[in-house]
C-alpha positions, 0 to 999 in steps of 0.5 A: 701656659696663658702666662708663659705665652704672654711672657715670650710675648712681651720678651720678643717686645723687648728685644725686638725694641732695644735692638730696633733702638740701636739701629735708629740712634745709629741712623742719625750720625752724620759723617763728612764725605772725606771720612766716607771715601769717595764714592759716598755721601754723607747725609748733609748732602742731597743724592743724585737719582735717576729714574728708569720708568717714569709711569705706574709705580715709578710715579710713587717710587720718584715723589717719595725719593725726590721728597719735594726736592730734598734730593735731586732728579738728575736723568730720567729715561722712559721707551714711551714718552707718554708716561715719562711726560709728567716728569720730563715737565717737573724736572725740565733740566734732568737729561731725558733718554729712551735707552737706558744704556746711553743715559748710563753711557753719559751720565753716570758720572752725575748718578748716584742712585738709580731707580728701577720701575720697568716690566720684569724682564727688563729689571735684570739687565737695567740693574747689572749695569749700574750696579757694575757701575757703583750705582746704588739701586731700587728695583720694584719687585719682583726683583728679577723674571728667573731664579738665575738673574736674582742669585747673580743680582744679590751676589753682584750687589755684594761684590760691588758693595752697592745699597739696594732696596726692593720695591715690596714696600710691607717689608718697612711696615710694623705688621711685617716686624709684628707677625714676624715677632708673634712667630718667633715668640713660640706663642702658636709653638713650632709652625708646620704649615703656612697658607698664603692667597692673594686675589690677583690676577685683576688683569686679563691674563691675556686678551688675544688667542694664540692665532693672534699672536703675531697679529700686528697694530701700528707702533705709537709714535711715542713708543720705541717698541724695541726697546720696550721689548728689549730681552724678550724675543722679538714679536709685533707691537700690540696695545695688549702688552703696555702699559700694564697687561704685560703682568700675564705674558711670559715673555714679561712679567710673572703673573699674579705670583710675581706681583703679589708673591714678594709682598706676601711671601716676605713675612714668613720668609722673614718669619722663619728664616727660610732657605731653599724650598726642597720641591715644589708642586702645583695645580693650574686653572685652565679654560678651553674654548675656542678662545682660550686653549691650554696651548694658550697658557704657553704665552699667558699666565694662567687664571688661577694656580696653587703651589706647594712648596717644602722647606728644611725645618729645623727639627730634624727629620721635619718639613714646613709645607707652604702654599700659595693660591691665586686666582680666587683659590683660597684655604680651609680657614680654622673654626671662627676665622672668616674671609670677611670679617678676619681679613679686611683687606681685599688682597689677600691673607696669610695663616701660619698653622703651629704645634699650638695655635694659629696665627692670622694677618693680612697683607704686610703682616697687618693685623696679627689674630691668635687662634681658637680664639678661646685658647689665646682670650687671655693673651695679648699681642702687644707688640709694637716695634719701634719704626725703622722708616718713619711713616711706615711702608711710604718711608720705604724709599726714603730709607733707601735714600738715606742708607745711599747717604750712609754708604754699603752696610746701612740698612734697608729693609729689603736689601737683596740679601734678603729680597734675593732669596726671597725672590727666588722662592716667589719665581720657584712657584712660576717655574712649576706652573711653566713646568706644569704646563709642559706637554709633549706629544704621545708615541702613537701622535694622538694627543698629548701628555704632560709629564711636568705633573710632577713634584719638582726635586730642586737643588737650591746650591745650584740651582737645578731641578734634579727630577725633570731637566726640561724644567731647567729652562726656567731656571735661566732663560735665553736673552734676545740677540744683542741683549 
């Protein structure tokens, strides 16, 4: 059995190899604009990239694009002033705009990429616009704030024959291609379950109680707070919201989930090819007090959650369970496995549980483990695809830039055929604990009853939850007028 598990191994080498190969020779030609079209260019030129979002993760995702003037930083918009300032003072010929419309208004003609580093709920909308204009996009993950928004993003990308890349970086890693080959080997047999943590959320999950929500603070004259807001409903500027706690409100970003959930979750999304979940159920952690109230958790992410969610296996009449948990909730290990030796990195891990063993990694995929460690002592995990991006997960954006070169159809890890669906099962996690935190008021007016502790029943063709219609209003959500 040892020998036969060592074999599939080193077989999934092979063909993992040969084919990672044939995409990198194809990567090297080079083909003249003409041959091209218009519209597309060829790799001896330099692409034309604007930056919407120019501080936090956009800092990355712009130096490693630019790549010390390999290519060109053509326009450059920003609501806050203070975090485009570094670049407004790098690329002092580069237009510089607060809206975004107006910089696509004006300088579309001189765009040819666009890279998307804002708060969740403006990704959509930003996206849209240049994809609707031919422009190539890189959106940092989660792709979308609702399941609605990354089902059109990936079918409009399709339509407009559009390169995209999201910003989950681990998908250009070896450990995401190494774990991925383990898996499909058969070496830990046909996997059943699949356990996923991470440690965020690192951030408050809020900092004001709910009768302080519409506590108002002077606008910084640097800000164009409307713009800030843009889709989200209309509320007061608060210090709490930006740069970077917007991650546990609602009304902008999706939480721990949706921070970390697109850099686990892709590797076995990619691992065993899954489709739509088929429920979705969950626990959240709560704190009352005369600070924090359930009724809180309306605006604010909770602190701590775990999902549960079922897949169609390929073996008829079978599931595959998968769990999330956040907040500090982490699984049962198995025997000789532990957190602190096992797991080095500090954010988080991953199992997948099969008819035959168990299988262990980290973050990205890294640093695949076979256990009872016994049983494997004899197998070795010699696989080492070929890179894809040179320099790992910090060629992430410059196989973006590349494929842009290259036109519609060249490879990036994460082009939103893949981040699309991916994206909905992380934002499918959210729509139960928004569910979950649903309540309604008693018949008799006396307390309270929440009928969203349920299994979700979820039809993934259309995009529907066939058991509990209030949490639809997730599934889509209603833009700001004017937006």
């Amino acid at each position: 059995m040892e020998n036969q598990q060592a074999e599939s191994v080193q077989e999934i080498n092979r063909r993992k190899f040969v084919k990672a190969g044939a995409i990198a020779a194809a990567s090297f030609m080079i083909v003249p604009r003409h041959v091209l079209g218009k519209g597309f260019i060829p790799p001896s030129d330099k692409l034309n990239i604007a930056a919407v979002g120019c501080g936090g993760k956009a800092d990355v995702n712009i130096r490693l694009a630019y790549n010390n003037g390999a290519d060109n930083m053509v326009a450059l918009c920003d609501v806050d002033d203070r975090q485009s300032e570094k670049y407004r003072k790098q690329f002092p010929k580069a237009p510089y705009y607060r809206d975004y419309r107006k910089m696509l208004e004006k300088e579309a003609k001189n765009i040819d990429a666009v890279l998307i580093t804002t708060p969740d709920h403006m990704h959509f909308p930003i996206a849209m616009s240049c994809i609707e204009l031919g422009k190539h996009v890189y959106v940092e993950k989660p792709l979308t704030k609702d399941i609605w928004e990354a089902r059109n993003l990936t079918q409009a990308a399709k339509k407009y024959k559009v390169v995209t890349q999201m910003g989950n970086q681990g998908s250009s890693s070896d450990g995401t291609r190494q774990t991925e080959a383990i898996v499909q080997s058969g070496v830990i047999g046909d996997v059943y379950k699949i356990e996923v943590w991470t440690d965020r959320p690192v951030w408050p999950q809020g900092v004001k109680s709910p009768k302080d929500k519409n506590e108002s603070q002077p606008i910084p004259k640097e800000v164009d707070w409307d713009l800030w807001l843009g889709n989200a409903p209309k509320r007061p500027y608060h210090e709490a919201y930006m740069p970077f706690r917007w991650r546990g409100y609602w009304d902008f970003g999706t939480g721990a989930l949706g921070d970390m959930g697109c850099h686990f979750i892709d590797v076995p999304f990619r691992a065993m090819k899954l489709g739509y979940p088929t429920s979705v159920e969950c626990s959240v952690g709560s704190v009352y007090s005369d600070f924090f109230s359930q009724a809180f958790f309306d605006d604010v992410c909770p602190p701590s959650s775990s999902i549960h969610l079922k897949f169609a296996s390929k073996t008829p009449g079978k599931e595959i369970s998968f769990s999330w948990y956040d907040g500090g909730i982490r699984p049962q290990l198995p025997d000789g496995c532990d957190y602190k030796t096992v797991f080095g990195s500090v954010d988080g891990g991953m199992l997948f549980i099969g008819t035959k063993g168990i299988l262990s990694a980290e973050m990205f995929g890294e640093n695949p483990r076979l256990w009872p460690e016994k049983q494997f002592e004899n197998v070795r995990l010699n696989i080492n695809p070929r890179e894809l991006v040179p320099g790992g997960p910090a060629g992430h954006q410059q196989q973006f830039v590349q494929a842009c070169k290259k036109g519609f159809g060249a490879y990036t890890s994460s082009s939103f055929d893949q981040s699309g669906p991916l994206t909905e099962i992380v934002l499918m996690g959210n729509l139960a604990v928004r569910s979950y935190l649903h309540r309604e008021a008693k018949a008799d007016g006396k307390g309270f009853t929440f009928p969203g502790r349920q299994k979700l029943i979820w039809d993934g063709d259309n995009m529907k939850i066939t058991n509990f219609d209030i949490a639809n209003q997730f599934v889509k959500r209603e833009y700001r007028k004017g937006w």
